[in-house]
N, CA, C and O atoms as a Maestro MAE file, in Angstrom:
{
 s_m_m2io_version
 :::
 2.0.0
}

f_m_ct {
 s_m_title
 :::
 protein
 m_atom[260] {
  # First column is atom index #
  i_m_mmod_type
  r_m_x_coord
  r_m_y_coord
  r_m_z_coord
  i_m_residue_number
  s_m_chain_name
  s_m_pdb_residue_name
  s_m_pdb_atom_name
  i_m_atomic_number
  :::
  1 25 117.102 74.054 -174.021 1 A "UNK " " N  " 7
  2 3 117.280 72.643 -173.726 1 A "UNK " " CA " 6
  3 2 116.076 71.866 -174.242 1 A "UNK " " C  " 6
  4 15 115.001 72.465 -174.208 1 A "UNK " " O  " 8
  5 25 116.093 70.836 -174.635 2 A "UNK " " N  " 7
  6 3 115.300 70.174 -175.174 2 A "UNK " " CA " 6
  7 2 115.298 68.182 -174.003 2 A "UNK " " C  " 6
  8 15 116.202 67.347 -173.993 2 A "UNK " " O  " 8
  9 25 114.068 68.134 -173.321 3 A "UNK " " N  " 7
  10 3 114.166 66.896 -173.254 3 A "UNK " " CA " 6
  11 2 114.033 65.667 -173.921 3 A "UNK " " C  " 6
  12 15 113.283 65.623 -174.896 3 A "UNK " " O  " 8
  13 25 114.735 64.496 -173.498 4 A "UNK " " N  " 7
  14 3 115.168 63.401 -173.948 4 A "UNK " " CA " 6
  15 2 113.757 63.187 -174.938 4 A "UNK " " C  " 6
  16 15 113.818 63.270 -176.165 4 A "UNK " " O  " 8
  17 25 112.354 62.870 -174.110 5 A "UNK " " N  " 7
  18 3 111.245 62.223 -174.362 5 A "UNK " " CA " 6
  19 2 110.916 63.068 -175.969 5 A "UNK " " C  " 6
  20 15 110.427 62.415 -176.890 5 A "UNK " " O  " 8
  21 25 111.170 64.201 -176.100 6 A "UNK " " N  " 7
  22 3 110.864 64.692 -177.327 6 A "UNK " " CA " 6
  23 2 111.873 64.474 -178.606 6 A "UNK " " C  " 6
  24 15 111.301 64.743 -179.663 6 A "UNK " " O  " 8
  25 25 113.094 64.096 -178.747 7 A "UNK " " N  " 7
  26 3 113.874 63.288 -179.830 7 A "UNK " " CA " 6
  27 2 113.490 62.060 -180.294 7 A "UNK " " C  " 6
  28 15 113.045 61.072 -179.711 7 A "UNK " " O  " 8
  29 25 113.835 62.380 -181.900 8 A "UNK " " N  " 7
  30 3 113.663 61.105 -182.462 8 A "UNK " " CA " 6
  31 2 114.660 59.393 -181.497 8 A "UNK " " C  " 6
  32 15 115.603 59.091 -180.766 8 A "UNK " " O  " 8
  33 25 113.855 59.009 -182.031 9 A "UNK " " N  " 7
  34 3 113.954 57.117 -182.259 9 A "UNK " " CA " 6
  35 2 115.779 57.202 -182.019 9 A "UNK " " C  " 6
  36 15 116.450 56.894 -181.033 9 A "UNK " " O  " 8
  37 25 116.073 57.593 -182.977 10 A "UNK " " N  " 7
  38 3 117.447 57.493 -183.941 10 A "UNK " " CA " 6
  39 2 118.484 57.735 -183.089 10 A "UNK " " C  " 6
  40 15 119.497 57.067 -182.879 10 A "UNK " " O  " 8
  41 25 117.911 59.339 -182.366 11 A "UNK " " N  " 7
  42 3 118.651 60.214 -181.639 11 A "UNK " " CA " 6
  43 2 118.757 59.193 -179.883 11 A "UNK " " C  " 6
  44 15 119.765 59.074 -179.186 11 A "UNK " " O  " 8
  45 25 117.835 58.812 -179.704 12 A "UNK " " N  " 7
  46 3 117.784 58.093 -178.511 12 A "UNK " " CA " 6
  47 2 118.881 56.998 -178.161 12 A "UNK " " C  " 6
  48 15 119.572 56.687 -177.191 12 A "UNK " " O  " 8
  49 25 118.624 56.480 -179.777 13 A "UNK " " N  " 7
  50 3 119.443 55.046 -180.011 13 A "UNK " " CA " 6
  51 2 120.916 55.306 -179.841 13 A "UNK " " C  " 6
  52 15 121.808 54.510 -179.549 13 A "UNK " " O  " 8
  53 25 120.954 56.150 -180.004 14 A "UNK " " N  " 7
  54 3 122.563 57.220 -180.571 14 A "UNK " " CA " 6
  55 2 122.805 57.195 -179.524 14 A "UNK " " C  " 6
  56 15 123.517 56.254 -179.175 14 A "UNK " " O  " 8
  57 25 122.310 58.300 -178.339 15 A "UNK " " N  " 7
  58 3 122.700 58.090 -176.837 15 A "UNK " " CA " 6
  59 2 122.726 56.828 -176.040 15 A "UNK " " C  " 6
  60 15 122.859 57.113 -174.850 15 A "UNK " " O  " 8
  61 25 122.657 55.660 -176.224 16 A "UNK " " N  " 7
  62 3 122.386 54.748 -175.452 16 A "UNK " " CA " 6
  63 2 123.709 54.073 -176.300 16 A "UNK " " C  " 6
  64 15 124.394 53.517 -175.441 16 A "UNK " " O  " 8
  65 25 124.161 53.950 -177.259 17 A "UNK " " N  " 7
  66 3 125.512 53.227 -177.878 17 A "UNK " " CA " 6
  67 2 126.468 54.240 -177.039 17 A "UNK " " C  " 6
  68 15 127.469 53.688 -176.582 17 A "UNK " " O  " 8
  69 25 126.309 55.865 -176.708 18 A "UNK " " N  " 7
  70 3 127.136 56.455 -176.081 18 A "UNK " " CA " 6
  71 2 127.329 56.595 -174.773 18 A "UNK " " C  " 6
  72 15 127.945 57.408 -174.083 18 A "UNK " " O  " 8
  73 25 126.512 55.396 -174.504 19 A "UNK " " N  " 7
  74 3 126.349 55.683 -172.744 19 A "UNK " " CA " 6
  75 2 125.938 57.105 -172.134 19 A "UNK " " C  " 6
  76 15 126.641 57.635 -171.274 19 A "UNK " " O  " 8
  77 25 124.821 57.671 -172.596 20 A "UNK " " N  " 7
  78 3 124.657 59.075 -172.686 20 A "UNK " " CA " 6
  79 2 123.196 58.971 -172.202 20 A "UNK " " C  " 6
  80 15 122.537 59.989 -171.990 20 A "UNK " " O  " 8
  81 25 122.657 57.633 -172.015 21 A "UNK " " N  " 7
  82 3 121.212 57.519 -172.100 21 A "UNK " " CA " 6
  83 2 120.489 58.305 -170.802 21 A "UNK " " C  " 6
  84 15 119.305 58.642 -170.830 21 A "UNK " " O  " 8
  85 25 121.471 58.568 -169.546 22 A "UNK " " N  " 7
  86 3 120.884 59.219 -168.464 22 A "UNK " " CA " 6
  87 2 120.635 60.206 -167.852 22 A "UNK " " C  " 6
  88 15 120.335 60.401 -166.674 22 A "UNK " " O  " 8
  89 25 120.808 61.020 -168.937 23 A "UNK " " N  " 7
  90 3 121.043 62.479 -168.730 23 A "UNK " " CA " 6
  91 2 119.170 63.356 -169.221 23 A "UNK " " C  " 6
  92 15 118.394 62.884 -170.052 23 A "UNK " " O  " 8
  93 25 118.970 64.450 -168.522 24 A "UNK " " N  " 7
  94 3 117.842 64.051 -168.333 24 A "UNK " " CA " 6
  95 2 117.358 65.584 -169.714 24 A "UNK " " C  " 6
  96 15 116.291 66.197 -169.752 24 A "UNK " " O  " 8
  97 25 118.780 65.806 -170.790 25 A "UNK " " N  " 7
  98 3 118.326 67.214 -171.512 25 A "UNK " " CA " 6
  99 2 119.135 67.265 -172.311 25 A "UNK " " C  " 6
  100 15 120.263 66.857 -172.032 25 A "UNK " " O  " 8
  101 25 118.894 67.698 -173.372 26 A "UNK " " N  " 7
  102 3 120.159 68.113 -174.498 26 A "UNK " " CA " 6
  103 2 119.692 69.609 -174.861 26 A "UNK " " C  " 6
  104 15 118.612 70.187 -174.986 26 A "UNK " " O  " 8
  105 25 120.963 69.921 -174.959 27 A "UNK " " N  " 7
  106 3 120.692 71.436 -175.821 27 A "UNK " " CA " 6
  107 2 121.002 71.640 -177.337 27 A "UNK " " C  " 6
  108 15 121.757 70.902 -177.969 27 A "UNK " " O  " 8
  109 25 120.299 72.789 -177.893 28 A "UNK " " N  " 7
  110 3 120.764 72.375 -179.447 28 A "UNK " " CA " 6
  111 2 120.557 73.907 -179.647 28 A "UNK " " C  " 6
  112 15 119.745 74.669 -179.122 28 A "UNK " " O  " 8
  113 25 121.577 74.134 -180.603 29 A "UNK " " N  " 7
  114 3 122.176 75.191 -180.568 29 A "UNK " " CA " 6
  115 2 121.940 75.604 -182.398 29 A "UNK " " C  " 6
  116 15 122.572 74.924 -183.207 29 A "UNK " " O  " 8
  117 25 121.030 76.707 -182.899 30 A "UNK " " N  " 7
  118 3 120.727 76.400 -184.290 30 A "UNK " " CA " 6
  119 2 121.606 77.729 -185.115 30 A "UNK " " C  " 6
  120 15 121.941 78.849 -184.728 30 A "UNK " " O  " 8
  121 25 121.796 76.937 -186.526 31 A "UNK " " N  " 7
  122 3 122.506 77.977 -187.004 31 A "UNK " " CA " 6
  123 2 122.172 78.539 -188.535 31 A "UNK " " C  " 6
  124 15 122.789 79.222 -189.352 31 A "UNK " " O  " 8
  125 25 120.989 77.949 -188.494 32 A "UNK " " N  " 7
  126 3 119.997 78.233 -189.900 32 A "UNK " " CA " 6
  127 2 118.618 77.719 -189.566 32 A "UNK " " C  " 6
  128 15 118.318 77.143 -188.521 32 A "UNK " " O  " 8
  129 25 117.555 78.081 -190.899 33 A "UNK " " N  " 7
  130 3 116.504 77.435 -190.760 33 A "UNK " " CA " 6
  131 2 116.439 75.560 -190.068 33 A "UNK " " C  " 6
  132 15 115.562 75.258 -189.258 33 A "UNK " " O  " 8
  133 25 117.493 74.504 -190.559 34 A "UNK " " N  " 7
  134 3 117.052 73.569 -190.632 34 A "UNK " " CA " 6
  135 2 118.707 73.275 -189.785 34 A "UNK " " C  " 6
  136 15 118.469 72.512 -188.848 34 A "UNK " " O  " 8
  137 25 119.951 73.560 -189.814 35 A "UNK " " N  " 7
  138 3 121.350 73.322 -189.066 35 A "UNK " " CA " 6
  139 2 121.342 73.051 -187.592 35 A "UNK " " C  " 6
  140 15 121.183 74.071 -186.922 35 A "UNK " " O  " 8
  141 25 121.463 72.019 -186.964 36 A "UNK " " N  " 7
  142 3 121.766 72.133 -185.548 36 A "UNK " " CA " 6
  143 2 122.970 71.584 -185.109 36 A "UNK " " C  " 6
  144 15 123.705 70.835 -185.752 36 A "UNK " " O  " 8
  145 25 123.177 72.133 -183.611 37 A "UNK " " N  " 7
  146 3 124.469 71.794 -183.697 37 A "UNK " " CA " 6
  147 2 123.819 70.882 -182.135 37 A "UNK " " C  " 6
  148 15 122.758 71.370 -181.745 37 A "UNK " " O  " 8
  149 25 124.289 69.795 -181.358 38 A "UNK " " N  " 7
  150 3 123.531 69.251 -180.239 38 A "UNK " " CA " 6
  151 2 124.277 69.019 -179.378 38 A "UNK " " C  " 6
  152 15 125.286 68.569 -179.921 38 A "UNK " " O  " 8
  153 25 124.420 69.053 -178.239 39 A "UNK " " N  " 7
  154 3 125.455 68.445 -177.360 39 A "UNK " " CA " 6
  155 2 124.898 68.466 -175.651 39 A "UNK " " C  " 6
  156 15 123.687 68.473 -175.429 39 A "UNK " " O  " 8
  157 25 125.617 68.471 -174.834 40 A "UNK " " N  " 7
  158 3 125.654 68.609 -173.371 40 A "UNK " " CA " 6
  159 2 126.125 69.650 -172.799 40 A "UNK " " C  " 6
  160 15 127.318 69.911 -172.957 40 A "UNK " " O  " 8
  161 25 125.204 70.583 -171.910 41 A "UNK " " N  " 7
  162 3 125.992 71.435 -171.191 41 A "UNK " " CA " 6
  163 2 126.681 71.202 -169.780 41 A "UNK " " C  " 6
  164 15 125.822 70.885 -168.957 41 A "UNK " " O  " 8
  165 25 127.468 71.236 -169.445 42 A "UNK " " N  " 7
  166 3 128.597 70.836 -168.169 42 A "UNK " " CA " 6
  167 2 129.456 72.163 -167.777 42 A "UNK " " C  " 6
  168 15 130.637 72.423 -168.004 42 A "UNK " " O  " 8
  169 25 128.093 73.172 -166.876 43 A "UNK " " N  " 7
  170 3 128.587 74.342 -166.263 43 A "UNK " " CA " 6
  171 2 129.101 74.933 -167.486 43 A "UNK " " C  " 6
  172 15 128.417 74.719 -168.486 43 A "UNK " " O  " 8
  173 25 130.108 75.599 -167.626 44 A "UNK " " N  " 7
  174 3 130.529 76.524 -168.880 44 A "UNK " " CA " 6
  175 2 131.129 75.962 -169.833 44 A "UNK " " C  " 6
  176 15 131.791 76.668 -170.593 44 A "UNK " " O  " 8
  177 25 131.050 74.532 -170.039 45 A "UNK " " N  " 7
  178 3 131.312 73.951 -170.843 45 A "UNK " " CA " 6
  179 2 130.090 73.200 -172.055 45 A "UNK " " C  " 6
  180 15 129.083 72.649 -171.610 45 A "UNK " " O  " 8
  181 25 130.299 73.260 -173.268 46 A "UNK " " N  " 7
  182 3 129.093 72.601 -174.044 46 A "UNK " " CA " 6
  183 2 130.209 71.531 -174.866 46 A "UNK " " C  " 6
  184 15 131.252 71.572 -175.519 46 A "UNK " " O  " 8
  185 25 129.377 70.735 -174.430 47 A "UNK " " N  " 7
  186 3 130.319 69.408 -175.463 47 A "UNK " " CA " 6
  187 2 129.613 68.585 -176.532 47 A "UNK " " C  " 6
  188 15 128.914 67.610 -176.256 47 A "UNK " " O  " 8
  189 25 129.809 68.983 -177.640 48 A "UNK " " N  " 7
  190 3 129.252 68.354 -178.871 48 A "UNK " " CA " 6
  191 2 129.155 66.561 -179.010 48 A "UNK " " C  " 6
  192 15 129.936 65.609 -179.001 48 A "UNK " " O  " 8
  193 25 128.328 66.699 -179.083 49 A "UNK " " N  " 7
  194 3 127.496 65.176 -180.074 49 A "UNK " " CA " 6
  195 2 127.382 64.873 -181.284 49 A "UNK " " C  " 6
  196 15 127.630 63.821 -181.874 49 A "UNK " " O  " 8
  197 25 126.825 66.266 -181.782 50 A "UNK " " N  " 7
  198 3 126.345 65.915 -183.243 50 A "UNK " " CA " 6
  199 2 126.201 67.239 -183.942 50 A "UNK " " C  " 6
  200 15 126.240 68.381 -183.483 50 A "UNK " " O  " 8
  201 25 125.972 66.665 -185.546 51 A "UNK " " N  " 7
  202 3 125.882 67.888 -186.532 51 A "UNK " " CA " 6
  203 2 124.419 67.195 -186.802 51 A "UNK " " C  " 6
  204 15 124.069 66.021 -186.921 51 A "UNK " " O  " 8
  205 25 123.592 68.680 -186.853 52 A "UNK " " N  " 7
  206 3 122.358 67.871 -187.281 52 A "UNK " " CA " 6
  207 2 121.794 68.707 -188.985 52 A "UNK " " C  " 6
  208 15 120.639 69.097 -189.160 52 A "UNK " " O  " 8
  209 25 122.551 68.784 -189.705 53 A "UNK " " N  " 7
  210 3 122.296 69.680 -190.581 53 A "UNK " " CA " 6
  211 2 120.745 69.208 -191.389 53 A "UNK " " C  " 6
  212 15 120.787 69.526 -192.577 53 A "UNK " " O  " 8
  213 25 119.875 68.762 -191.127 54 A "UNK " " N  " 7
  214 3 118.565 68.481 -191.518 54 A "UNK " " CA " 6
  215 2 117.593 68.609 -190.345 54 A "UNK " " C  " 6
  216 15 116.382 68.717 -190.540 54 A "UNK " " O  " 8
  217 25 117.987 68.600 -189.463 55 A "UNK " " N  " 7
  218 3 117.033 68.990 -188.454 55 A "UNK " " CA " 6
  219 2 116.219 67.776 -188.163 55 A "UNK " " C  " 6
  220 15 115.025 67.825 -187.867 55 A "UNK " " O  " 8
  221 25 116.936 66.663 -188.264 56 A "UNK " " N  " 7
  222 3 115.893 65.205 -187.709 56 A "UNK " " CA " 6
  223 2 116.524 65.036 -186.597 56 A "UNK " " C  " 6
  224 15 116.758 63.829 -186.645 56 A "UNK " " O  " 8
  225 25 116.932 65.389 -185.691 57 A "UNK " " N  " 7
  226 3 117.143 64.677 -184.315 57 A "UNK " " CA " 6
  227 2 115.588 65.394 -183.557 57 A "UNK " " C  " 6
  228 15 115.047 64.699 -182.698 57 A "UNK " " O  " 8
  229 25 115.125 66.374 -183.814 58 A "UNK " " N  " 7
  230 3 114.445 66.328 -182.778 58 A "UNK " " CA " 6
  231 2 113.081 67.519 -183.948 58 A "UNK " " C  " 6
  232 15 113.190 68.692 -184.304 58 A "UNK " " O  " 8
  233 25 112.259 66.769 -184.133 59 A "UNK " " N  " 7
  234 3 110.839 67.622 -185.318 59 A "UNK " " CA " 6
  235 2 110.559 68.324 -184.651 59 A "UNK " " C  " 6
  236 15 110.312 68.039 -183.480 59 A "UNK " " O  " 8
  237 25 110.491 69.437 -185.098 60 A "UNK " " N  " 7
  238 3 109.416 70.325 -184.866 60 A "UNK " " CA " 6
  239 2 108.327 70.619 -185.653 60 A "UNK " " C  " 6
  240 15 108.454 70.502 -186.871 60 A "UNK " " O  " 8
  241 25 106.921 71.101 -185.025 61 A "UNK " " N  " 7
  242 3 105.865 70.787 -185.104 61 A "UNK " " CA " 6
  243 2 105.150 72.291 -185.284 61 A "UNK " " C  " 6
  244 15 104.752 72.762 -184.219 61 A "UNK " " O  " 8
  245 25 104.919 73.151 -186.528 62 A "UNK " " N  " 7
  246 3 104.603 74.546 -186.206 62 A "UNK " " CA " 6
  247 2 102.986 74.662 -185.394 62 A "UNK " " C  " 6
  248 15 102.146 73.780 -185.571 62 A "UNK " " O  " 8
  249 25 102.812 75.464 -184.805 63 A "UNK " " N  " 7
  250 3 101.752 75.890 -184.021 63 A "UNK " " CA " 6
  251 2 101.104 76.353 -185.260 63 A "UNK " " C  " 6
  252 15 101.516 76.947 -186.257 63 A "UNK " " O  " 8
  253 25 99.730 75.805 -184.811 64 A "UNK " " N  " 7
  254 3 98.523 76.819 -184.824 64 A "UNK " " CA " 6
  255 2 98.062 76.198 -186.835 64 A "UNK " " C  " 6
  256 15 97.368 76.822 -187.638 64 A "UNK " " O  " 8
  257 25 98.748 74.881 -187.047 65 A "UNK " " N  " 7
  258 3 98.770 74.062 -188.400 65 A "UNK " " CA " 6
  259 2 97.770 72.505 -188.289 65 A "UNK " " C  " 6
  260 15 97.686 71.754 -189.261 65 A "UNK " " O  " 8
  :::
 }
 m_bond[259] {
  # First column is bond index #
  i_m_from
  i_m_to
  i_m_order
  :::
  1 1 2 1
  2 2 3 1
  3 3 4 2
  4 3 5 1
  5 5 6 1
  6 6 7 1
  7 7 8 2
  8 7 9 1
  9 9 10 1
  10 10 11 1
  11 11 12 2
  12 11 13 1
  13 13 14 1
  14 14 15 1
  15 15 16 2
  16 15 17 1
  17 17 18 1
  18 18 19 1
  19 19 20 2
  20 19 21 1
  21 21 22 1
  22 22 23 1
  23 23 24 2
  24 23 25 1
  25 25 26 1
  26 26 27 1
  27 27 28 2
  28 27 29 1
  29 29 30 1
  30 30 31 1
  31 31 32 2
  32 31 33 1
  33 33 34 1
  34 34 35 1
  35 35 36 2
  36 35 37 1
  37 37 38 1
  38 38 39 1
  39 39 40 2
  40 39 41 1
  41 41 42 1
  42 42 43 1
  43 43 44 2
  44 43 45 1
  45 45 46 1
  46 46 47 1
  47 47 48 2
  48 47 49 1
  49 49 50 1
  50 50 51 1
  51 51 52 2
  52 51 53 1
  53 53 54 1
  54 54 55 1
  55 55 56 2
  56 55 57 1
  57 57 58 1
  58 58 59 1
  59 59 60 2
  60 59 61 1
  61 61 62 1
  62 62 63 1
  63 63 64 2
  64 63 65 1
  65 65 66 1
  66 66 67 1
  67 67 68 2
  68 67 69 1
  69 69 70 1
  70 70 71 1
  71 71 72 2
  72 71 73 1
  73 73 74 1
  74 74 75 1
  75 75 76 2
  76 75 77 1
  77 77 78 1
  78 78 79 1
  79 79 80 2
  80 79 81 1
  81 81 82 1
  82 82 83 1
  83 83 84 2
  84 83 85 1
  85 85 86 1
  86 86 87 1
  87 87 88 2
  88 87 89 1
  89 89 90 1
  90 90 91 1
  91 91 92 2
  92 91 93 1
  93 93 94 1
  94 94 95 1
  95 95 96 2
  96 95 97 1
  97 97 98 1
  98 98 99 1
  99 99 100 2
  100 99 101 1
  101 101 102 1
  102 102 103 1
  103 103 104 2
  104 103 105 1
  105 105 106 1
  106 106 107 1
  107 107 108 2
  108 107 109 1
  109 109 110 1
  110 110 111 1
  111 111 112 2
  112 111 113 1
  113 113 114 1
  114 114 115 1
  115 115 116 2
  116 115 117 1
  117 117 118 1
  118 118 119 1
  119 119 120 2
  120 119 121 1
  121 121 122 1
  122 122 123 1
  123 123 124 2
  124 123 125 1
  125 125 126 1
  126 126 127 1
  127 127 128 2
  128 127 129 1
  129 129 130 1
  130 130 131 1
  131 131 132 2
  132 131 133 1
  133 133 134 1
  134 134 135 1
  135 135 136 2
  136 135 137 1
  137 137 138 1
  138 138 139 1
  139 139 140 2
  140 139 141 1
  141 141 142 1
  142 142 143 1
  143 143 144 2
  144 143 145 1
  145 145 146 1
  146 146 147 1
  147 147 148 2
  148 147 149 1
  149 149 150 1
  150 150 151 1
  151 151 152 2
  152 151 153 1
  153 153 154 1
  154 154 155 1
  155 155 156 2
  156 155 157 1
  157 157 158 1
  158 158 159 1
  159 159 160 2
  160 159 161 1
  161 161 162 1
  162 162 163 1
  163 163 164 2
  164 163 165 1
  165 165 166 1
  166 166 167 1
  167 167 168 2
  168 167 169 1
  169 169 170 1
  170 170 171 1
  171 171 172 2
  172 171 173 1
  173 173 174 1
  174 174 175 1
  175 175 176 2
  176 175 177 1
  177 177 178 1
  178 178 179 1
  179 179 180 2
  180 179 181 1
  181 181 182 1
  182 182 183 1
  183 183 184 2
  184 183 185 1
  185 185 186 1
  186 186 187 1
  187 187 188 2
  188 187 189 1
  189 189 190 1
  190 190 191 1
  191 191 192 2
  192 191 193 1
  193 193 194 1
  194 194 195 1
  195 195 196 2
  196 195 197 1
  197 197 198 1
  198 198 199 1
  199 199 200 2
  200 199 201 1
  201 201 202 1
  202 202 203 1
  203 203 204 2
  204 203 205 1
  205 205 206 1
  206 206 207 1
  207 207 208 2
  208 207 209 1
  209 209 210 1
  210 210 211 1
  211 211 212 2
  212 211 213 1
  213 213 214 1
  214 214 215 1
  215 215 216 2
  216 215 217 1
  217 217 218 1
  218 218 219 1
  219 219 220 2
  220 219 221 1
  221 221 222 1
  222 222 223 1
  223 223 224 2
  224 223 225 1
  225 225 226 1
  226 226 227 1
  227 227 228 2
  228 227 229 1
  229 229 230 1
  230 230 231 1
  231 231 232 2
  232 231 233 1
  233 233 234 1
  234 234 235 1
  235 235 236 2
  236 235 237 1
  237 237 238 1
  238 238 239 1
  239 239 240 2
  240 239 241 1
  241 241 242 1
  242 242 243 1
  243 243 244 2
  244 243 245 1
  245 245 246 1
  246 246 247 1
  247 247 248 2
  248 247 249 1
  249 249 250 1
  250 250 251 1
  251 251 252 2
  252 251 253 1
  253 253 254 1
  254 254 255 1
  255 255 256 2
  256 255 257 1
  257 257 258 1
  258 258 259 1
  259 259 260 2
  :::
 }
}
């Protein structure tokens, strides 16, 4: 899970046109170096948001650079 406070600008903006702004985590689910897939988990359910195939909704930052 990834919290809200650590996504881009973009990604924020995105949730708040979706009425999504109050939720306090997203999960992102990867399927290559740079592919994500993002959504909400709801008990055994995951419900998609987005394709993030560049990996800008949310930077990562390598350690120890």
């Amino acid at each position: 899970s990834i919290e809200l406070s650590q996504l881009e600008k973009k990604a924020i903006q995105r949730l708040r046109i979706l009425k999504l702004d109050d939720i306090d985590s997203l999960f992102s689910l990867r399927f290559s170096g740079k592919e994500r897939l993002w959504g909400i988990r709801q008990g055994n359910i995951f419900r998609i948001l987005w394709w993030d195939p560049e990996h800008e909704v949310c930077l990562s930052h390598k350690k120890h650079t």
